[in-house]
Structures are given as structure tokens and as C-alpha cells.
C-alpha positions in Angstrom: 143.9 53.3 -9.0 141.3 55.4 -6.9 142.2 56.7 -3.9 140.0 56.2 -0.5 140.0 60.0 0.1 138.3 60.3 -3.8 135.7 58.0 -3.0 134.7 58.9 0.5 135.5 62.7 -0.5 132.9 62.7 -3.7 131.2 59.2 -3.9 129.0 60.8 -6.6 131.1 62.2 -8.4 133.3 59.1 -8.6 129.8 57.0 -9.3 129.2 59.4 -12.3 132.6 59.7 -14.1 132.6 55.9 -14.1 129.6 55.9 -15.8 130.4 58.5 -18.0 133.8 55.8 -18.8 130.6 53.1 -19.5 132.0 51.2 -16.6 129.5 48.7 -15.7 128.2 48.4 -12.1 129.7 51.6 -11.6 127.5 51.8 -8.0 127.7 48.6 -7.2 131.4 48.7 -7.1 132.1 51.5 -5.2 129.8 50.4 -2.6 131.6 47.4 -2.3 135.2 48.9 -2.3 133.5 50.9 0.7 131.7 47.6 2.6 135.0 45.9 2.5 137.1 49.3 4.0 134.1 49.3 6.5 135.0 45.4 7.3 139.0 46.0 7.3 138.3 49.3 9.7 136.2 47.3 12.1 138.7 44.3 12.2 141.6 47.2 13.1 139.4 48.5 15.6 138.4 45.1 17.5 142.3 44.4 17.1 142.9 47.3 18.7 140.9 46.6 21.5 142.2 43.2 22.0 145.8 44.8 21.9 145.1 47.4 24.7 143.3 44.8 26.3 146.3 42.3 26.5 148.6 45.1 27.2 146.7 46.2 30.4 147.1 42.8 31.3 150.2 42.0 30.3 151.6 44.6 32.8 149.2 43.1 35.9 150.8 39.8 35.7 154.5 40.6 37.1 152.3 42.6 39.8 150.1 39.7 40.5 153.3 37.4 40.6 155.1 39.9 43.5 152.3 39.6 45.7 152.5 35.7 45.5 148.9 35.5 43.5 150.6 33.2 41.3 146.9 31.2 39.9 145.6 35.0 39.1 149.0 35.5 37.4 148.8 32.5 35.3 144.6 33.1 34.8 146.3 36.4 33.2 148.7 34.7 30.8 146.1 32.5 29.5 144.1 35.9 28.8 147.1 37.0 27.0 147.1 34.0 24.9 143.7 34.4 23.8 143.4 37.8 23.4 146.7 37.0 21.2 145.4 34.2 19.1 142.5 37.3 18.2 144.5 39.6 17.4 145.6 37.3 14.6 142.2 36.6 13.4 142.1 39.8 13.3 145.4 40.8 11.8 143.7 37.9 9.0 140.5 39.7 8.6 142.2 42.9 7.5 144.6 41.8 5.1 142.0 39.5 3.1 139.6 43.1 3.5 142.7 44.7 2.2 143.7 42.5 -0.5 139.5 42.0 -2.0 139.4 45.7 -1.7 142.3 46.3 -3.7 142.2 43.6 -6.2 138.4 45.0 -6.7 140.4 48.5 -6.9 142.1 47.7 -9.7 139.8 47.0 -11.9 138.2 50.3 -11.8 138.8 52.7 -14.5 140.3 56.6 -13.8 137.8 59.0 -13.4 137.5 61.3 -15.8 137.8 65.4 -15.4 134.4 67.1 -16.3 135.5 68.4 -19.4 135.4 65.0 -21.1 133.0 65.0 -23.1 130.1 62.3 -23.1 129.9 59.5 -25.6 130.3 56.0 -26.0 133.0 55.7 -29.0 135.5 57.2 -31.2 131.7 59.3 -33.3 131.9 61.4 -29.9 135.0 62.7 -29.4 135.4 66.7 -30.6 137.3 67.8 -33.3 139.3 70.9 -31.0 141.9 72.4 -33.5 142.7 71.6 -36.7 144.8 73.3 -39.8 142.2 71.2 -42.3 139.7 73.7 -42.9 135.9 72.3 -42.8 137.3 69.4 -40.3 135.8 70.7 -37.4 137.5 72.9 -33.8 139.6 75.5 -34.8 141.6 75.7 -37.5 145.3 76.9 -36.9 147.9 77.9 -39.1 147.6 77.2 -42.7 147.9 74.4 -44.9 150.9 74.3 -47.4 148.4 72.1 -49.8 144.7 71.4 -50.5 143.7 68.0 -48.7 141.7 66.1 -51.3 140.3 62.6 -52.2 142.6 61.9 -55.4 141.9 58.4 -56.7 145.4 58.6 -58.5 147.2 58.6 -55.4 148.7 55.7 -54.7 148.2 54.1 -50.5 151.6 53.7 -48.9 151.4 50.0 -49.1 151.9 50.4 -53.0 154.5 53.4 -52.4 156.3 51.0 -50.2 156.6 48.5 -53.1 157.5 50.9 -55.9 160.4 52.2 -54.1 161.2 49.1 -52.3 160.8 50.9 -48.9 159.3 48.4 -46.8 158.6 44.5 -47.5 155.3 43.3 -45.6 155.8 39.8 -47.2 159.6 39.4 -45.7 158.2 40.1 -42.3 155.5 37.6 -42.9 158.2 35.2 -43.3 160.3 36.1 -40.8 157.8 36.8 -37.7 153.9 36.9 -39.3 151.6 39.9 -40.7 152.1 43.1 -38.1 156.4 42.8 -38.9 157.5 44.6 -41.5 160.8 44.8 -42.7 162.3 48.4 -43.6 164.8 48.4 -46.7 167.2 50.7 -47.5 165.8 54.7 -48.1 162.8 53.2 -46.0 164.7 52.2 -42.6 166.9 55.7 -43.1 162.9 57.2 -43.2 162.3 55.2 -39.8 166.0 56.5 -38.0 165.2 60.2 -39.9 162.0 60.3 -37.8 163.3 58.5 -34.9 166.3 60.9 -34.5 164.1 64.4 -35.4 161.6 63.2 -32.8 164.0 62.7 -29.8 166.4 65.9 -31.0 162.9 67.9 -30.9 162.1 66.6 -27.0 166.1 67.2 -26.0 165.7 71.0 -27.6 162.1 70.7 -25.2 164.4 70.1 -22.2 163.0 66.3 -21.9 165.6 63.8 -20.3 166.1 60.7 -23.0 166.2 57.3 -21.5 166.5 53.8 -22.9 164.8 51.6 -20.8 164.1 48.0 -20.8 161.5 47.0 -23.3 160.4 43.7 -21.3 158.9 44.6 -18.1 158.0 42.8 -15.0 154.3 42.4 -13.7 154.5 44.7 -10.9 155.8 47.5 -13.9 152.6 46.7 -16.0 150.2 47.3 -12.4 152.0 50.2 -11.7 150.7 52.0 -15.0 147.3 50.5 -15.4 148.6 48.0 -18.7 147.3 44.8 -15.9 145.4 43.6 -15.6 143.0 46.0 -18.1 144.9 44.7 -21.1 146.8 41.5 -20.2 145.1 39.6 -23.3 147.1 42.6 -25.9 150.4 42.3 -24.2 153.0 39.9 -25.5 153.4 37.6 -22.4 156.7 35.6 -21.9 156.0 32.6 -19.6 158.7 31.2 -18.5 159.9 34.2 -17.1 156.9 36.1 -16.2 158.2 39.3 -18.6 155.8 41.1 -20.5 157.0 43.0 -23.9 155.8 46.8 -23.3 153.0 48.1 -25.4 154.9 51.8 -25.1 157.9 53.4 -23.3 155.3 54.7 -20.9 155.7 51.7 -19.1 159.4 51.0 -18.0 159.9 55.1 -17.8 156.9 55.7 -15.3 158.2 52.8 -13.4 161.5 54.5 -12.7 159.7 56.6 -10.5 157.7 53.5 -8.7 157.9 53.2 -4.6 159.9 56.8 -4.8 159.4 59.9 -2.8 160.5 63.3 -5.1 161.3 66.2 -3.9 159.1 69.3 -4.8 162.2 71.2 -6.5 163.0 68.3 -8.6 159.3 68.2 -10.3 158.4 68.7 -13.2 160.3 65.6 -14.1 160.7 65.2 -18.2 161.6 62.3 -19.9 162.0 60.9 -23.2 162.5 57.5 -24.8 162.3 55.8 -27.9 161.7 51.8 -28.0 159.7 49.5 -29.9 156.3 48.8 -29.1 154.6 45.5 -28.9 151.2 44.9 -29.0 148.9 42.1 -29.9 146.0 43.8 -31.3 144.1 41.0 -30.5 140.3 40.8 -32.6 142.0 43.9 -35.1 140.6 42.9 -39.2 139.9 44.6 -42.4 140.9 47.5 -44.1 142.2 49.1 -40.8 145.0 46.9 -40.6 146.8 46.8 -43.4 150.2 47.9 -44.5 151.2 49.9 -41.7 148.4 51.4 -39.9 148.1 48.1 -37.4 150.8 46.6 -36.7 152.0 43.9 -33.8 155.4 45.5 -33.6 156.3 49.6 -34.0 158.6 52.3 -33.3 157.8 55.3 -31.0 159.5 58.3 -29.2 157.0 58.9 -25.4 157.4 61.7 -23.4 156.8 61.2 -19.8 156.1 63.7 -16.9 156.0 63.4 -13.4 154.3 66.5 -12.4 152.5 68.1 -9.2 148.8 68.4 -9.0 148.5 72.1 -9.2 151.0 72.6 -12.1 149.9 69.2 -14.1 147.2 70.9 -16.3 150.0 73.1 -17.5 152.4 70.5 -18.2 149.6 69.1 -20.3 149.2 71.9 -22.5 152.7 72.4 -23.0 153.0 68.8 -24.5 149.9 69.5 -26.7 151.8 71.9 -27.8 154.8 70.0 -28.4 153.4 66.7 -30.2 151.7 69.8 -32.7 154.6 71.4 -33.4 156.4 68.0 -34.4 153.4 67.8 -36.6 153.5 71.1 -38.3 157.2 70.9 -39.1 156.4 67.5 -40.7 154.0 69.5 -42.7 151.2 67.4 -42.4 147.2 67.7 -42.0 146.2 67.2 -38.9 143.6 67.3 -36.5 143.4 67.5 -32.2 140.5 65.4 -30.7 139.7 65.5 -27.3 138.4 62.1 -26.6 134.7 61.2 -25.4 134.0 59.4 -21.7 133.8 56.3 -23.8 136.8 56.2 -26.2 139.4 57.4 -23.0 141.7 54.8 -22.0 141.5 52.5 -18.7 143.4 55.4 -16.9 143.5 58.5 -18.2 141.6 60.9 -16.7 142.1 63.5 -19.8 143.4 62.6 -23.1 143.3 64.6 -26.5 144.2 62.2 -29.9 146.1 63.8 -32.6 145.3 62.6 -36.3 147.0 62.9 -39.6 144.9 62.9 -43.0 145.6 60.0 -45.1 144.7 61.6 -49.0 145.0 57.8 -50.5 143.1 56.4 -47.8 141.0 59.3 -47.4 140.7 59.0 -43.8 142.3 60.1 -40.4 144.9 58.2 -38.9 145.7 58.5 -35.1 149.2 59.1 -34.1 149.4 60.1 -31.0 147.7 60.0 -27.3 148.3 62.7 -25.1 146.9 61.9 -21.3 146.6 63.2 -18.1 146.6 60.6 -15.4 146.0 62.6 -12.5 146.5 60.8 -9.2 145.7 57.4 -10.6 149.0 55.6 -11.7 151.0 57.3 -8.9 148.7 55.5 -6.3 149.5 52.3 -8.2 152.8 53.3 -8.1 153.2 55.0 -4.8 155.0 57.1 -6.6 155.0 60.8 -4.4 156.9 63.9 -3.9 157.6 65.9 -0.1 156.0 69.7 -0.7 158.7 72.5 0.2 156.3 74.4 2.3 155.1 72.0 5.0 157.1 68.7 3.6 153.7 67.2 3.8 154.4 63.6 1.3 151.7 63.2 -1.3 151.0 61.8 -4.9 151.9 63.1 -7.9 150.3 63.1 -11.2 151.7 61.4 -14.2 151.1 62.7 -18.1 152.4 60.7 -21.3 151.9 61.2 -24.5 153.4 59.5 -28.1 155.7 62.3 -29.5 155.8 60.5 -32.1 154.3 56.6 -33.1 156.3 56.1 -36.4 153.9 53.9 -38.6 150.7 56.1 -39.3 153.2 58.9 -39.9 155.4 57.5 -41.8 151.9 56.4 -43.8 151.2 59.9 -44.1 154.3 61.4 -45.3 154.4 58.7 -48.3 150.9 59.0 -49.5 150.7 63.3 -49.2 154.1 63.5 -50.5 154.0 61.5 -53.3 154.4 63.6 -56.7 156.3 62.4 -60.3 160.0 62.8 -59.0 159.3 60.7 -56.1 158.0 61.4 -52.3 158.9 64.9 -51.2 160.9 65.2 -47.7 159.8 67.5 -45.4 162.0 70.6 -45.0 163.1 69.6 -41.4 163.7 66.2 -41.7 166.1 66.8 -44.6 168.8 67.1 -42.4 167.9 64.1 -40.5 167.1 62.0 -44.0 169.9 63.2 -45.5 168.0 64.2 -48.8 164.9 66.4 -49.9 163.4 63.4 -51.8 162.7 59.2 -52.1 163.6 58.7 -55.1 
């Protein structure tokens, strides 16, 4: 969440990178975060007067007792009483200023950097890099093929079928639509990716984990997933356990209520779990055969990075999620994502997408964010500097490296020729073959 310091430090800027988010009552808000730190100071300092106050006289009454003034001495304990039945009311005020003020808090979106671009939906973002030519940014590299619109290729739903790769109508029965079941050369596909993806982040120097893939409430406030998007998380009752959305969850939490030291940062991690998400008010065209779905596989890279080396950490896992794409030889495209489009936190995020030549259309596959100072105050997750061992926040990046379903989309409907669907070169090894046959 926002810090204090931000708000009192640049209450306009704060004001205008909300609204630039298309936070409602972005002024009013603020104001009110600052009216109710204005009513938990005041409390603190009346308390603190009544405190000194019954201190002084706390100290006068054994003095008043030696000299045999006992009615003054017992006048003074009845101060003391009242001045300590105050300080409660006080000690009240300031935790219910405390609490509105950061219950109010957390419902504020992340500020976003000034680079973001304006814009209200995904039709704003900017098209950065690409190696499409004609798709916008700069294109990069080359492109092993020429994208096209071919009405004989056939949508990975259909390639899924003909090969007997995945079974949609299985994982109706089983769970409901949004649970497919992989079969045979198609769950090798999902453990081929699964395994390039993490070997790639080890070679990177990332850390893998396996965490936990039900969290507790306090994990899903610490990373901004409550209460923004309670109604698309899987919610198990009884227990009060959510099922995480991403890995981004449980892995940021590791570092939740801890104090790094500098030498230890930049911290890396890796994991692959499946994701769970409800995708509440998702129809149409968008959501079927793979490219929605309720349950999915995906490898996150976390960082936990200092403030002045976090834009760099950024750029380096640009870097990485493109280089996964290239070697998967694929079409794809970096946007950096408009005020309106960003997620709840972020304060910087770039989408990467990969062309879909059946569905003639892009398909995201990846989120790569900075989250400045924003989760690590929900968090209180910090680091002591080396030079003065002053204790302050961190910032947090993540970013998918890789979600499996839109690629795995991708790879069957560009791939697809008469022999069968091509493997890429460097997930041969992993497959175990250079085709689907």
C-alpha cells in the first residue's frame, strides 16, 4: 500500500497517478487517509500530554505523603486515575484512526511511474518491441516464418482433438469448463515446457521454490490479491485458505515481516505451481479451449530488489521472459500497459503477447511488473543498507516466465504442418521428439 511519506511527500502527484489508474475519488481519498493521520496524530499528542502530565504527578505523591499531606497525596492519585482512564480514550482514538486509515489504505491502487502511458483499456497500451514486422515498437530479431491469417489452419482446440492432446469434455466431467485434462504427447508438451522454463530461470541464477498453493489471508494482503480481487480467488471456508491466482503469492510472502540484509539483495526466485482463478463474468470467443481457463500451469520469477537497482532488475527479466520466447520461436510482441489496463499494484508493467495464426489474434502470456515500494509496505518486508544500516523498504518485481496455456495454444496452431506440429528446436530435448505426431 501507499506509504505516509508518498502522500505527504507529493500529494499531487499521488492524486494524479491515481487518476491516471481511473481510481475513483482519487482526491477525496487521499484527503481522507490524511484527516484521519491528522485525528490519530492529535489523539498521540493529547495522550502524550496526559502521560507527562500523570507522570509529574505520579512522582509528587510519595513527596506529598513524607511530609504527612496525606489528603493532597490522595487528591494526586485520583489525578492519576483520571488522567489514566484518558490516556485510554486516547490509546482508543488512535487505533480506530489507525485501523480506518489503513483499511481505507488498502483499497488504494499503486501509483504508477510517469512513463505509463495514459489510457483507459487494453486499445492504449504501446506496442514497444516486436519481431512481427508492421505490429507496431520496434521490431527485433527476425522471424523464422511469415505471420499470416490462413483459414486452413486449424485452432488448437481442433489440434487438441486430432491428436488426442487435451480432452476439454473429460475435464467438464471431472471438475467443469476451465479443467482440461492433458493426454499422453499433450501432458509430456505441458512437463516439456514446464521443465525448459524453470532450467532457463536456474541457468538465469533464479532460486526455485515450491511453495504452498493455498495461502492464508494475511499472504493474499501482503501482495495486493485482497481485498482487490477476493471475488476471482477460489475461497475455502472452512478453513479460511485461498487457492493462489500465481506463485507470486506464497513466494513474495517468504519474505513478509523480514528485514534483509543489503548484501543478500537482489533476491531471485523461481517457482512453478498451478494457478487458480475464477475468472468470474469471462464469456465468448475469449474463453475457449485454452486461452481462459479456471485452472493453469505457470513458472513466476520473483525479485526482492533495492530501490535504486530495481529498474535494472526489471530490464533484465524483460529480457529473460523474451529470450524464453524467441527460443520457442514464436511471434511475439512487448506492450507496455496504459494507466488503465495496469494491475491493482503495479506501478510498471509491460505484457508480452504471442500471435495466434488460427485465431488471428494476440494472446497474452505473460505480466512483467514493477511493484515499487507498494507490496513491501503491505508486507513490511525491508532490508538494513550497508552504509549507514538505516532499515527501509524494498521493492518487489514478478513476472510469469512462463503461463503454459496461451503458449502451448501458440505452439500448436503456428506449428501445425502435414507431418504433424513441429517442436521447437530447444524444447526437443525437453519433449523428447522434434514433432506431435
Amino acid at each position: 500500500m501507499l506509504t505516509l511519506k508518498q502522500i505527504y511527500d507529493d500529494k499531487a502527484r499521488v492524486i494524479a497517478g491515481l487518476e491516471k489508474k481511473h481510481f475513483a475519488g482519487a482526491a477525496e481519498a487521499i484527503e481522507e487517509v490524511l484527516r484521519l493521520d491528522g485525528e490519530r496524530k492529535s489523539a498521540q499528542q493529547m495522550k502524550d500530554a496526559a502521560a507527562a502530565e500523570m507522570n509529574k504527578i505520579s512522582k509528587s505523591i510519595g513527596m506529598l505523603m513524607a511530609k504527612g499531606q496525606r489528603a493532597e497525596a490522595e487528591e494526586a492519585k485520583a489525578q492519576t486515575g483520571t488522567l489514566k482512564a484518558q490516556i485510554a480514550e486516547y490509546d482508543e482514538k488512535m487505533a480506530a484512526a489507525e485501523e480506518a486509515q489503513t483499511k481505507l489504505l488498502l483499497t488504494i491502487p499503486n501509483v504508477p511511474y510517469d512513463i505509463v502511458p495514459e489510457g483507459s483499456c487494453a486499445e492504449d497500451n504501446i506496442v514497444v518491441k516486436s519481431n512481427v514486422p508492421h505490429h507496431g515498437g520496434d521490431t527485433v530479431g527476425t522471424w523464422v516464418g511469415e505471420v499470416n491469417n490462413d483459414e486452413a489452419k486449424l485452432p488448437h482446440w481442433e489440434l487438441a482433438k486430432k491428436y488426442n492432446l487435451i480432452d476439454f469434455d473429460l475435464g467438464v466431467k471431472i471438475s467443469g469448463a476451465g479443467f482440461p485434462v492433458y493426454i499422453g504427447q499433450g501432458a509430456r508438451l505441458q512437463r516439456a515446457l514446464i521443465n525448459f522454463f524453470l532450467a532457463e530461470a536456474n541457468k538465469a541464477g533464479y532460486t526455485e521454490i515450491m511453495p504452498p498453493t493455498v495461502v492464508n489471508a494475511a499472504s493474499g494482503y501482503g501482495t495486493g490479491q485482497l481485498p482487490d480481487k477476493e471475488g476471482q480467488m477460489y475461497h475455502c471456508e472452512v478453513d479460511d485458505l485461498y487457492l493462489i491466482p500465481t506463485a507470486e503469492v506464497p513466494v513474495t510472502n517468504l519474505y513478509r515481516d523480514v528485514i534483509i540484509e543489503e548484501a543478500q539483495l537482489p533476491i531471485k526466485n523461481c517457482a512453478y505451481t498451478e494457478c487458480f482463478r475464477r475468472e468470474a463474468g469471462s464469456y465468448g470467443k475469449d474463453v475457449r479451449g485454452l486461452n481462459r481457463l479456471h485452472e493453469f500451469s505457470k513458472i513466476e520469477i520473483v525479485r526482492i530488489d533495492t530501490p535504486e537497482h530495481s529498474d535494472a532488475s526489471h530490464k533484465e527479466m524483460l529480457e529473460h521472459v523474451e529470450g524464453l520466447l524467441q527460443k520457442l520461436e514464436l511471434p511475439y510482441r512487448i506492450l507496455r500497459l496504459s494507466g488503465g489496463d495496469m494491475s491493482f499494484t503495479a506501478a510498471l508493467c509491460y505484457d508480452f503477447e504471442v500471435y495466434s495464426e488460427a485465431q488471428h489474434r494476440w494472446l497474452e502470456v505473460s505480466s512483467t511488473s514493477n511493484f515499487d515500494t507498494y507490496q513491501a509496505n503491505r508486507l513490511k518486508c525491508r532490508y538494513r543498507r550497508a552504509e549507514d544500516k538505516k532499515v527501509t523498504l524494498c521493492h518487489t518485481l514478478n513476472g510469469s516466465a512462463l503461463a503454459l496455456p496461451r503458449i502451448v495454444a501458440a505452439l500448436l496452431e503456428n506449428n501445425q504442418c502435414e507431418e504433424g506440429i513441429r517442436i521447437p528446436k530447444a524444447l526437443q530435448p525437453f519433449f523428447g521428439d522434434d514433432m506431435i505426431r
